[in-house]
Structure formats: C-alpha cells, structure tokens
MIGUTI-223657 format. One record per residue (C-alpha): residue in three letters; x, z, y. Coordinates in steps of 0.25 Angstrom, whole numbers, padded with zeros to 4 digits, always signed. Layout:
BEGIN
alaXZY/...
***
This chain:
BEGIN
unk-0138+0186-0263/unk-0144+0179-0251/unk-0157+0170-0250/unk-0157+0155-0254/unk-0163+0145-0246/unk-0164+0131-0245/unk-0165+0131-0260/unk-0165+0118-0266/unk-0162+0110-0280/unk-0155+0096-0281/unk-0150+0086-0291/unk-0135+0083-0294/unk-0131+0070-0291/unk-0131+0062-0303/unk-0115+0062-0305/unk-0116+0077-0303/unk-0126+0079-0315/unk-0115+0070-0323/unk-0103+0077-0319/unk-0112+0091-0322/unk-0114+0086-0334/unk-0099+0083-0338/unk-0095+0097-0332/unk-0105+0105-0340/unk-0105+0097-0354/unk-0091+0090-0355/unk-0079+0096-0347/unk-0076+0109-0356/unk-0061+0106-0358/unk-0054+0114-0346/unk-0065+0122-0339/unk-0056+0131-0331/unk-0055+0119-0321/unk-0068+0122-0314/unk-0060+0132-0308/unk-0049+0124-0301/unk-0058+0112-0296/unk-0069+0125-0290/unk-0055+0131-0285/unk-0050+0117-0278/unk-0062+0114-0274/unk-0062+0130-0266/unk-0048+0125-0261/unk-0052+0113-0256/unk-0065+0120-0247/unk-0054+0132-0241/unk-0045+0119-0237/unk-0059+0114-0230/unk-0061+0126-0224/unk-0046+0127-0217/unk-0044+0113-0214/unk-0061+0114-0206/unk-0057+0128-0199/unk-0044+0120-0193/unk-0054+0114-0184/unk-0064+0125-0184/unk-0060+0141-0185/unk-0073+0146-0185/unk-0075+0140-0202/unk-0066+0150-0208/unk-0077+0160-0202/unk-0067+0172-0198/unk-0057+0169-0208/unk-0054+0174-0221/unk-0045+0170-0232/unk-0047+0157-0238/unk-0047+0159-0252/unk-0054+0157-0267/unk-0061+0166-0275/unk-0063+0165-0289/unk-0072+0178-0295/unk-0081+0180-0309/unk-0091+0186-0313/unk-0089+0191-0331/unk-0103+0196-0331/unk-0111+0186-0323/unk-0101+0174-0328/unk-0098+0167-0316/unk-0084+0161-0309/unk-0085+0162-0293/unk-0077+0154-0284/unk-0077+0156-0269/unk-0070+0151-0257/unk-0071+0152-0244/unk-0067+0137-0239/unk-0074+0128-0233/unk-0088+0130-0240/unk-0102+0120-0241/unk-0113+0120-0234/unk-0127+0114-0239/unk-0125+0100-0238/unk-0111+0102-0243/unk-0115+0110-0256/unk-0126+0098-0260/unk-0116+0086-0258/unk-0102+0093-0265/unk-0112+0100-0275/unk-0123+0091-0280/unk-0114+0077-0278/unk-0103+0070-0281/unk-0096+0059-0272/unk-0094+0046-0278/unk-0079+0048-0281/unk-0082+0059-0290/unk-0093+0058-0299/unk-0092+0043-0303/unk-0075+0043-0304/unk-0079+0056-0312/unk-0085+0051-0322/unk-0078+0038-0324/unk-0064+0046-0324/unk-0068+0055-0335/unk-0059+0053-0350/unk-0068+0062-0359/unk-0056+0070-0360/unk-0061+0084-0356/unk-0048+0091-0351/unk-0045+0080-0341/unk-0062+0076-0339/unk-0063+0090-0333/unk-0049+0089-0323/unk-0057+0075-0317/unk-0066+0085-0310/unk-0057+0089-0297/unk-0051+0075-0297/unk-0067+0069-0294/unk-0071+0081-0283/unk-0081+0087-0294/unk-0075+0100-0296/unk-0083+0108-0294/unk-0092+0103-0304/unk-0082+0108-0313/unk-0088+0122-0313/unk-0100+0117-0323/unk-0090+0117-0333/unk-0090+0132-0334/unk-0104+0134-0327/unk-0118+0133-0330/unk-0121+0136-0315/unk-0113+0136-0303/unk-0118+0142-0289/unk-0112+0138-0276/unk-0112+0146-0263/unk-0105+0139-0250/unk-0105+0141-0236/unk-0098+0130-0227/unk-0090+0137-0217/unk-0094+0137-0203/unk-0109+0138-0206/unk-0118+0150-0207/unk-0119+0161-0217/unk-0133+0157-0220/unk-0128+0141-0223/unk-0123+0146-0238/unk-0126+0137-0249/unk-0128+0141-0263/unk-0128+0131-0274/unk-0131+0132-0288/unk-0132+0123-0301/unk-0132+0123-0314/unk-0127+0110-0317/unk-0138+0105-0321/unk-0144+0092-0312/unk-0146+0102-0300/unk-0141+0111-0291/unk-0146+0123-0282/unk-0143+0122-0267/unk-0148+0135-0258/unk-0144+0141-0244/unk-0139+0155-0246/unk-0132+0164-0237/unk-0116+0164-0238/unk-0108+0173-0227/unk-0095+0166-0233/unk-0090+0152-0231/unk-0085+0144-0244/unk-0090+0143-0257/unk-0092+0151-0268/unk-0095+0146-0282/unk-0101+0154-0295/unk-0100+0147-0308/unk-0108+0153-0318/unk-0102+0152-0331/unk-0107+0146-0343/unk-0108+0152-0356/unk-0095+0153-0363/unk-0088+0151-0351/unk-0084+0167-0346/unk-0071+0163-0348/unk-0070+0162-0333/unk-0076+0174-0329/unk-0062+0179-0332/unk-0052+0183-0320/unk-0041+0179-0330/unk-0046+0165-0332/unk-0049+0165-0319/unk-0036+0168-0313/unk-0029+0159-0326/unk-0036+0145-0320/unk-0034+0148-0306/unk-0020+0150-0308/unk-0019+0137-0318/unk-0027+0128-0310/unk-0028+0133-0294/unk-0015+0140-0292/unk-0010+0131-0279/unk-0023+0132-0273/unk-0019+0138-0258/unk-0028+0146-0254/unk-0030+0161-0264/unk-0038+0160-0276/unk-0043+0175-0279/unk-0050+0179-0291/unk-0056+0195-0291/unk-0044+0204-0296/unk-0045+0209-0312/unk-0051+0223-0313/unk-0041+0232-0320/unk-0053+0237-0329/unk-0054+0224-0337/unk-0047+0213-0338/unk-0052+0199-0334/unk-0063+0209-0325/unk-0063+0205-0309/unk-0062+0217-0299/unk-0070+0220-0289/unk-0074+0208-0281/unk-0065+0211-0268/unk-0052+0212-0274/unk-0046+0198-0275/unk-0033+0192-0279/unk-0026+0177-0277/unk-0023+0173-0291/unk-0016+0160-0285/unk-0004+0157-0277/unk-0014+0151-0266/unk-0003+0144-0258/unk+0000+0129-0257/unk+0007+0125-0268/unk+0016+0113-0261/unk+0020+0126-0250/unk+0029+0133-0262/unk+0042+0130-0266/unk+0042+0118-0276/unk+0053+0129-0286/unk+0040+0139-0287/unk+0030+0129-0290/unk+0026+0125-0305/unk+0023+0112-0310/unk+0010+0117-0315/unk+0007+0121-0300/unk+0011+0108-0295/unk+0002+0100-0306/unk-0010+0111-0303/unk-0009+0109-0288/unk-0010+0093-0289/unk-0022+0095-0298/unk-0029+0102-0285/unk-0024+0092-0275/unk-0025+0079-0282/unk-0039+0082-0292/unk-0033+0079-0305/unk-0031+0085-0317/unk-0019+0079-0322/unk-0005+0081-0316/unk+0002+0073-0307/unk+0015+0065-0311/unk+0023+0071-0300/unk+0023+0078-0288/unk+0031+0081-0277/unk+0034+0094-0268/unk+0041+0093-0255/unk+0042+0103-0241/unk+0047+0095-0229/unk+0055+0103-0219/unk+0061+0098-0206/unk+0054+0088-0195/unk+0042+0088-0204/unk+0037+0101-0212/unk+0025+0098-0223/unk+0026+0100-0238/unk+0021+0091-0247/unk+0016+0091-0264/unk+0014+0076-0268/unk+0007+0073-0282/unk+0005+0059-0291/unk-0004+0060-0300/unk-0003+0056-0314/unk-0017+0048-0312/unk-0023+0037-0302/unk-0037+0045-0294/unk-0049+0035-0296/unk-0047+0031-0282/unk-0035+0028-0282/unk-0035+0012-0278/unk-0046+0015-0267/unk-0038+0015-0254/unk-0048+0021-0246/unk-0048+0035-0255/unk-0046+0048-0249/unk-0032+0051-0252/unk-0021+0057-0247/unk-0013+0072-0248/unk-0021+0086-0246/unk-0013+0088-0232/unk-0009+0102-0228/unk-0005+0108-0215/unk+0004+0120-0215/unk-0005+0124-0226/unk-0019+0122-0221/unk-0027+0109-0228/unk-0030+0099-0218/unk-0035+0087-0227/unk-0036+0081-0241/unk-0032+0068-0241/unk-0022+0065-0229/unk-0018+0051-0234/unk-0009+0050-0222/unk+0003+0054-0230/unk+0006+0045-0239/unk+0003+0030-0242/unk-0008+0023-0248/unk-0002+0019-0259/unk+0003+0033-0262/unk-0013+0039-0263/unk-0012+0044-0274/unk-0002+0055-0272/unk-0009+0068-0271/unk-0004+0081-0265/unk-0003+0089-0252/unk+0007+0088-0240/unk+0007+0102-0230/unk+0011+0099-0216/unk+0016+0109-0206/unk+0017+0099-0194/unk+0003+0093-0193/unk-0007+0099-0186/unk-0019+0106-0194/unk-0030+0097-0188/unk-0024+0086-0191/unk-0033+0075-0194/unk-0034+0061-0204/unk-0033+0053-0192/unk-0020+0062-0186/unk-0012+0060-0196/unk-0013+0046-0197/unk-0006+0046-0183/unk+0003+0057-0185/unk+0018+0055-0185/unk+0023+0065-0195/unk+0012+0060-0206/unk+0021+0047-0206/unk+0035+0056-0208/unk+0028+0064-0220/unk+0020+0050-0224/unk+0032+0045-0227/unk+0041+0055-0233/unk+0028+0058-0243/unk+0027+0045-0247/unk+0042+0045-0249/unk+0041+0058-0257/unk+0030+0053-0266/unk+0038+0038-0269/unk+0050+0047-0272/unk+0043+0057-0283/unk+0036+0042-0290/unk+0049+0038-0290/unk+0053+0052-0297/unk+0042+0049-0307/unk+0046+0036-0309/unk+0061+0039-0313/unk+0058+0052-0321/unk+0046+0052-0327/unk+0043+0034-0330/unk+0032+0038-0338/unk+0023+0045-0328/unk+0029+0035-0318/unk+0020+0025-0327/unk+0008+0034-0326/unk+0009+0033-0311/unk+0011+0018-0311/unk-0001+0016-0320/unk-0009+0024-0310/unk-0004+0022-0297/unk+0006+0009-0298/unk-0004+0000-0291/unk-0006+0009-0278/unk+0008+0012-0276/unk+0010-0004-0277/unk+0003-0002-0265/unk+0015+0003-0258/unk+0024-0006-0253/unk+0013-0013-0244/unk+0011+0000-0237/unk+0023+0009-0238/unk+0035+0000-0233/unk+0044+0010-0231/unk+0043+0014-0246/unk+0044-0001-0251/unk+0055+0000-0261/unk+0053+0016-0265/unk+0038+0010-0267/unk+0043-0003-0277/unk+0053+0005-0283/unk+0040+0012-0290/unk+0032+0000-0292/unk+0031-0005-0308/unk+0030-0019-0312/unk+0026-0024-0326/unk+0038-0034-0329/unk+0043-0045-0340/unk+0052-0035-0344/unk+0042-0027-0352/unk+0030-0033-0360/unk+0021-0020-0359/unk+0014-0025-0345/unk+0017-0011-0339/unk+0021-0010-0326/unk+0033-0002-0329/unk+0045-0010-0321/unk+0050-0004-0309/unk+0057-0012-0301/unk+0069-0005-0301/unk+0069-0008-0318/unk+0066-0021-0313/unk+0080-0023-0305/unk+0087-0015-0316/unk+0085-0029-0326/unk+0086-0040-0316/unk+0096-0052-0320/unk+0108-0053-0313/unk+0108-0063-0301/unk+0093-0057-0300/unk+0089-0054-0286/unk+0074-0055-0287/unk+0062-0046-0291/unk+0053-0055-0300/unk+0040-0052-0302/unk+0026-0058-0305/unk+0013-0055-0302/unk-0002-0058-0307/unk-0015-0055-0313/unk-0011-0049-0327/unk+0000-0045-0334/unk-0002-0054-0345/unk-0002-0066-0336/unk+0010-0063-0327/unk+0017-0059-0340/unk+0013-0072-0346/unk+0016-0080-0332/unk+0023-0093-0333/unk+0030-0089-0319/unk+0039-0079-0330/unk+0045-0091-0339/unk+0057-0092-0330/unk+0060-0076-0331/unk+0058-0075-0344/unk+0068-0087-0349/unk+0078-0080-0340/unk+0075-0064-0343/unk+0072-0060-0327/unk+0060-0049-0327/unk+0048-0052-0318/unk+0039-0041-0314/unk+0024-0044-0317/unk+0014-0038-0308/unk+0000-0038-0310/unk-0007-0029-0301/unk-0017-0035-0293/unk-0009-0028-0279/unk+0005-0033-0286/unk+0005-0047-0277/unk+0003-0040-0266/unk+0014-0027-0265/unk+0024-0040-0269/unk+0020-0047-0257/unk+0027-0032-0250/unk+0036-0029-0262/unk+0048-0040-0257/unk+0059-0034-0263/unk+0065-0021-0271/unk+0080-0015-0272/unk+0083-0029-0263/unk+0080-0040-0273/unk+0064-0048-0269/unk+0053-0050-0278/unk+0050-0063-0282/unk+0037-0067-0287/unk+0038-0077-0298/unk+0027-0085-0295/unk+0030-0087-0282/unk+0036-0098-0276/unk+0047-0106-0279/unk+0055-0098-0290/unk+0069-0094-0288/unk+0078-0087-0297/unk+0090-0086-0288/unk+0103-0081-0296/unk+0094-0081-0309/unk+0094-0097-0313/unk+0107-0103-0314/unk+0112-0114-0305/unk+0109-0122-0319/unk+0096-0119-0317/unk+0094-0122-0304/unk+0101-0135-0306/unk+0091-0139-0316/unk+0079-0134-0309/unk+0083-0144-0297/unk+0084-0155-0306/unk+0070-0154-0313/unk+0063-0153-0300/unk+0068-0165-0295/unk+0066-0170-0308/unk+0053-0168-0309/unk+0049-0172-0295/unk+0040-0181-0298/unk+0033-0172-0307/unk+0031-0164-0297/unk+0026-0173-0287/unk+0014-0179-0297/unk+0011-0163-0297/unk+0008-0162-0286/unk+0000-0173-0284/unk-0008-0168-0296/unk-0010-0154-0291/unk-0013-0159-0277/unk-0017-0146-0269/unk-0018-0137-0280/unk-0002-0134-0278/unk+0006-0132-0266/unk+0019-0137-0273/unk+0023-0143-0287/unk+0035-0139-0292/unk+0044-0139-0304/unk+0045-0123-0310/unk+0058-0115-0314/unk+0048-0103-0317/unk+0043-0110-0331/unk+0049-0110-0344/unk+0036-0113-0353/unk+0025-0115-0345/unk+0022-0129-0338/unk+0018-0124-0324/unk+0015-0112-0316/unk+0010-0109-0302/unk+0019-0103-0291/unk+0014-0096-0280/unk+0020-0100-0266/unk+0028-0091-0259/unk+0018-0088-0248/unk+0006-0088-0256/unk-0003-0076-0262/unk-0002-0075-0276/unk-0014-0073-0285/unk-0016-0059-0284/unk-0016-0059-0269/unk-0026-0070-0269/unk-0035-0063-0278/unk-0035-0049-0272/unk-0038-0058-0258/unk-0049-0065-0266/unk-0054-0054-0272/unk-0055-0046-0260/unk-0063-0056-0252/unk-0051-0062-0243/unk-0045-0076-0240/unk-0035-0082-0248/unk-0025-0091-0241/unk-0025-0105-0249/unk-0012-0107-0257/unk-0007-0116-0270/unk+0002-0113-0279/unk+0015-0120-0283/unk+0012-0129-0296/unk+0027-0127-0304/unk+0029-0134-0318/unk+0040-0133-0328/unk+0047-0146-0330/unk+0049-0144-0345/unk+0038-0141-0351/unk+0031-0153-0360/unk+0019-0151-0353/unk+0027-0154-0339/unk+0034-0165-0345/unk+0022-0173-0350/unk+0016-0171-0336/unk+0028-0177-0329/unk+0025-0191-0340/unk+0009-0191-0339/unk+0006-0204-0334/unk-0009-0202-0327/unk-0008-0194-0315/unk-0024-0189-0320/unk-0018-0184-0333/unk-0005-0179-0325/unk-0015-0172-0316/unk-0023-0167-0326/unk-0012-0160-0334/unk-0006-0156-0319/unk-0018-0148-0317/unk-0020-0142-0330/unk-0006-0137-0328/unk-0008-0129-0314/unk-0021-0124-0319/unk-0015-0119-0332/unk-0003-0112-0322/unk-0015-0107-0313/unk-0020-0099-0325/unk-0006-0093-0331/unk-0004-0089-0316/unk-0018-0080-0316/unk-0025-0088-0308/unk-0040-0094-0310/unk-0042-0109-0309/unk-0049-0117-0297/unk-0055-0127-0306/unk-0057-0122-0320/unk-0065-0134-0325/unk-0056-0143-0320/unk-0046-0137-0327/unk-0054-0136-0340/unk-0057-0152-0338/unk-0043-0157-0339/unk-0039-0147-0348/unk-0051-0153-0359/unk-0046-0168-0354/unk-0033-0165-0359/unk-0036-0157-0372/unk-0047-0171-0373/unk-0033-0180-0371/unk-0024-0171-0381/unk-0035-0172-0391/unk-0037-0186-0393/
***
C-alpha cells in the first residue's frame, strides 16, 4: 500500500455525529439499503464524470468503461464498492464527508416517524446516504481521486463513526472512488455473492451504467472467483429507452425511488417515446408525498435531462411549469445538443414544444388518477392541491384542463374536505343556474357558518367554500369553467338571474324602495365607514352582512398584501341589512338618532366579525355594546 501523507484527524459536524448516532444505534429494520444509496451515489459520480468530459476529453483519462464494482471479502469481512466516475479530491472528501448542508441534516431529523422501515428509506431523500453504510459497519475506509488531477492527489479516508474521521494523501493510479465497509459483527451476511447480487437486482436494476460483482467460484458456492473475472448482474441500460410491454411495475417503482429520493412509490407514472418532428423519450412520476421544500419556489427542481443517453443535468426546470415542480422523472432528447447549458434552454425553441406537450402529458395522467383511482387522487390533493392551484395564473393555455383537477370543500358535504370537482359541481346545479358560486375566507368554519349562505341555503343552490390563503387570488384568474362564471357570493350586488322568480324580484323592488328612508339614515350613521347602504336579498336570519365591492380586494388579498409588507389600496365595504329581521325593524322606529347610531354600529361591527375580519376600534365597540346591555338591564 502506498505512503500516507498529510495525515490529519477532524470532528464531524455536529449533525453528522447525530445522524451517526441514528445510523449506528437505531435504523436496523432494512439494512440492505446501504447498498442502493452507495450504488446511486456511484451512479450519480459516473454521470458527473460524462457530463465534465463533454467539455473536457482529457477527464476520462484514456478511456475505459464506465462501470461499478461491488466485491467482498468472507475472511477479512468487508464489502467493496468502486467506481470510476467523477471521484473527490481533498477539499471535496472533508465537505461531502465530514458535513451535511442545511437541507439535510435538520429536515432529517424533523421528518423522521420512529418508524424504522420508512426511518431508514429518508436517508436518499436528504442527500445522507452514504452514511447509510454505518448501519452495517463499524469502520468505513474511502479512497478517491478526482479525475483530471495527479496520481499522487488520492485521498484516503477513514472513520469509525465515532465523532472523527481520518483524512490522508495517498497515491491512487485510478480516478473514482473506491469504498470498504468493514462489517460489524453479526453482520457477514453481506460478505455473500448471493446476497449481494439479490439487493442489486431488487434495488439497483435500472441503474445504466453495468454493476459487476466478481463471478462465483464453482468450488463453493457463495465463494468469488479470482479478482479479474467479472460479470454485470444488472440490466445496465436506461430503463425509460425499453419498451413499456418489457418493463415491470416493480422496475418502474424502483427506478423512481433512484430518480426522486423517496422510499415510498409514486401514485402514477407515465412512459412515453415521441417520434417525428421532435424525437426524445420521457418517464414522468407523482409521487405519493409532498418533498419538505415543496412551497419554496426557489428550490432546485426540475427532471434529470438526458441527451441521446448521456446525463447532462439534474434538475432541468425548463420543461415543465412551476406549479407542476413536483413531478419527478427524466426526459432524453435526441435533438438538443450535448453542451447544452441552463441558460440555452431557456431560449431554445424545441424546449417550448416538448414544454408543452409534457405539461399536457402530466395534466392527462392526474386526470387518469383522478377518474380511476378517487382515493389516491385525495392523497395527491392533500399534498399538492395548493401548488397546482397555482396553475391557472401561469399556465393559460391549460386553464380548464388545470380547474377541471382543482377541489373545493362545498355546502353539499359537511365533512370540510375539499372533495368537489367542479365538474361534480355542474352535475347538481338548479335548473336556470348558469353560475359557479363560491365563497371564500379564512376558515372553514367561518365561511361555513357565513351569513352570505342564508339566501342558498333557503333555496338549496350549492356554494363552494374556499379557504386557502391563495384561493382569492387563482379566482381573480379562474373566470369561468365548462362556460358558466363564477360568482363570488359576497361581492357586489347579488344577482341570482333565472334562479329567484319574477315574484321574488317584484318583492325585492318593493322593500327597497320601502325602506328608503332606512337606508338613508344608514348611511348617515355609518358615515365613511361604508361605501354604500343597501337593503340585502342574501339574508334570511342574520340582520346585516358586509359585501365587498366588485373592484375591491377581498380580505385574504389585503392580508397576504399586509402581511408581505405592501400597500393596500383603500376600499369600504357595502353595509346590507335584512328588512325582516326584529332587530332591523326596531332600528327603522328608534327615535334618537344617538341610540339609532349606536345600534347601527354595533350591527357593522358585529357583520365585520362574522365576515373574518378584525375591528378598527375594539373599544368603541365594547363601549356601546356595555351601554346597551346597561339600557336593557334597567
């Protein structure tokens, strides 16, 4: 073995020595795993090395086949894995060894169940896989080269898990990484060719690039044979360049598992080759769970892009929308050029063709789940209902493919869920009905609640209650669906069209200009408080309500705009009062216009507080409230 130099000792990083301790003490319930996250990680350093020697030949150093090797050793009870990707230098063995970026560690931690099974299957998902090998080891010995650099450059690491790790310059004529796992006690189970082979074949069969493993000795089985004769135990090619009739569902589950970091299996995926003006084949996954960084825009994200087979970059997030981040997969094209670049294909002319019919191709398979399988459709909406509301804002051309997937808790079902689509919306609407009515607010409970429903209650016409804090804002792009509008029921002046009678409408014209004197001494009251008093056709129990005009931002719009720092154009809302209720009538005889004011504004605050907003003089309000319990009482 060559000399060591440069031989030093350093700490772990805290969250190092944490996630050490969890590998070491905790995560015994499916340890075979060490080997597909050592394997991926392999993967991802061949696909470093291809996509850097596009740029610069001289890295693959004469050649050679890119590969993996997974060997063992029964006697000394080790596992080795080597490559000959991309490899590590100094620098680069100290950071990816000793420490953990933010995003891993810390979301680690917080994501972890106490369930073993699925504990253990968090480690790819967080970029801490290679700790996995911990689980099996009691020390673990690195030996990396980066390519391009000298023979004399290698770099052998070493650790025993224990709060510090070995790092020493050592001579390594080949680039890559090469990493022995010395097994714990109890653990020779993987010093086994047969169990070897088995994992690879369960957990690493898509990998494209050959996994080889030493062939078995015909003396004894289970026993490796000589050093140089190798064999691929995997299928290594791309999984999404075979015919869809060949491939498993299993293979299809395993594959997204490498490509998307997670343990569990995606709800759908869909396979595709296009052939003609464009040529590129694409494998599109949704998974069955929201990442941890799901509703942080500026996340990498994006598909693992391809070009005639060659990785070129992990996250391209130039093939499909924002709103659609969370599809995970890979797309392999055979027109772009291989040193294509982030900022090239944002400018690129066939991005926007296979843009758009990706995005297409993923509404179409949630639109599959949705029909076929409602249940798991409910899984997705619950983890990823509020970014695709994002959609229609962004993605114009999809507008109505986009709000056919939306869902909407609704007055139809007392659960709170948002389970209504709006084409189960259209398939109950009241004959004449030619609107979409819907409702929106802080809290399900107080739109549920909201006086701004009496009206649709007494004649049976569901209203969709929205309660999303983003809700307010897809309505202000979401007009209309299937050609009938939506119509937010607390906005403006309410018109039921075809749905109130002309007996109705008869009556409504004669209390208002019944009560127009009541209105006027309203307003007089109010003062600036409103922009208009007028007598309601929403309310059938409650005395007032406030409506919102039909220009004017509604709450949630002025909060978000409050709470993000910006200006909030000055509005007031539309006092309406119901003419038959006791508390309106005895307004309209109060004889002292300070009592009648009083009352007036008890009432607006009162319809203030069952719209969800907050007072702007709480004592004020308190005050005549007391004066009026002080009068009752007496």
């Amino acid at each position: 073995m060559s000399v060591e130099t440069q031989k030093e000792t350093l700490g772990f990083q805290t969250e190092v020595k944490q996630l050490l301790h969890l590998m070491i003490h905790s995560l015994y319930s499916n340890k075979e795993i060490f080997l597909r996250e050592l394997i991926s990680n392999a993967s991802d350093a061949v696909d470093k090395l291809r996509f850097e020697a596009l740029a610069k030949p001289e890295l693959l150093e004469g050649g050679g086949e890119l590969k993996i090797r997974v060997s063992f050793d029964k006697d000394a009870k080790t596992v080795t894995l080597e490559d000959n990707g991309i490899g590590m230098n100094r620098d680069d063995v100290i950071a990816h060894l000793g420490t953990i970026a933010k995003s891993g560690t810390a979301d680690f931690m917080k994501n972890l169940s106490g369930d073993q099974k699925k504990d253990s299957h968090l480690i790819g998902q967080f970029g801490v896989g290679f700790y996995s090998a911990f689980i099996v080891a009691d020390q673990v010995e690195v030996f990396s080269r980066r390519a391009g650099t000298a023979a004399s450059e290698g770099v052998h690491w070493s650790s025993k898990g224990e709060g510090e790790f070995e790092v020493a310059t050592v001579d390594k004529a080949e680039r890559g990484t090469r990493i022995v796992l010395h097994l714990k006690s109890g653990e020779d189970e993987f010093a086994d060719g047969y169990r070897l082979r088995n994992i690879i074949k369960k957990y690493s069969d898509h990998i494209a690039l050959p996994i080889e493993l030493p062939k078995e000795s015909t003396a004894a089985e289970g026993e490796q044979a000589p050093a140089e004769e190798w064999e691929t135990v995997n299928r290594a090619s791309a999984l999404w360049t075979r015919p869809r009739t060949e491939i498993k569902d299993e293979e299809y589950q395993e594959f997204y598992k490498h490509v998307g970091h997670d343990y569990e299996n995606p709800l759908s995926w869909s396979h595709n080759k296009v052939e003609g003006k464009l040529e590129y084949s694409s494998l599109l996954y949704v998974p069955a769970r929201a990442p941890f960084d799901l509703y942080q825009r500026e996340a990498p994200r994006g598909l693992k892009l391809y070009v005639q087979r060659v990785f070129v970059m992990d996250q391209a997030e130039s093939f499909l929308p924002l709103y659609l981040r969370f599809i995970k997969g890979v797309v392999d094209s055979n027109d772009l050029s291989l040193n294509v670049s982030r900022e090239i294909l944002q400018k690129d002319p066939i991005i926007d063709s296979m843009k758009s019919a990706l995005t297409k191709r993923v509404l179409d398979m949630l639109e599959k789940l949705a029909k076929n399988e409602p249940e798991q459709y409910k899984g997705f909406w619950k983890n990823f209902g509020q970014v695709l509301k994002e959609g229609p804002a962004e993605d114009f051309a999809n507008k109505e493919k986009i709000a056919g997937l939306l869902r909407f808790a609704s007055t139809s079902d007392d659960s709170g869920e948002q389970s209504v689509g709006l084409a189960d919306y259209l398939s109950r609407v009241k004959e004449g009905q030619d609107k979409i009515y819907f409702l929106s607010g802080e809290s399900y409970a107080q739109v549920k609640n909201s006086p701004h429903l009496e009206v649709f209650r007494k004649k049976g016409i569901e209203v969709l209650l929205l309660t999303d804090r983003i809700d307010e804002w897809l309505m202000s792009y979401l007009t209309d669906f299937d050609g009938k509008s939506f119509v937010d029921v607390a906005r403006g002046d309410l018109d039921l069209g075809n749905l109130d009678s002309e007996e109705d409408k008869k009556a409504q014209e004669e209390v208002a200009k019944d009560k127009e004197g009541l209105v006027e001494r309203l307003k007089a009251a109010l003062g600036d408080a409103v922009s208009e008093v007028r007598v309601s056709h929403r309310l059938t129990d409650s005395p007032a309500i406030l409506a919102i005009g039909e220009q004017d931002l509604g709450l949630q719009m002025r909060q978000i705009l409050e709470a993000s720092g910006q200006k909030v154009p000055d509005s007031k809302p539309i006092f309406e009062f119901n003419p038959g209720h006791p508390l309106i009538e005895k307004l309209d005889v109060e004889q002292s216009e300070d009592r009648f004011a009083d009352l007036s504004h008890i009432l607006f605050d009162q319809a203030a507080l069952a719209a969800g907003d907050s007072l702007k003089d709480p004592a004020a309000y308190v005050r005549r409230l007391n004066k009026l319990l002080v009068e009752l009482s007496v």
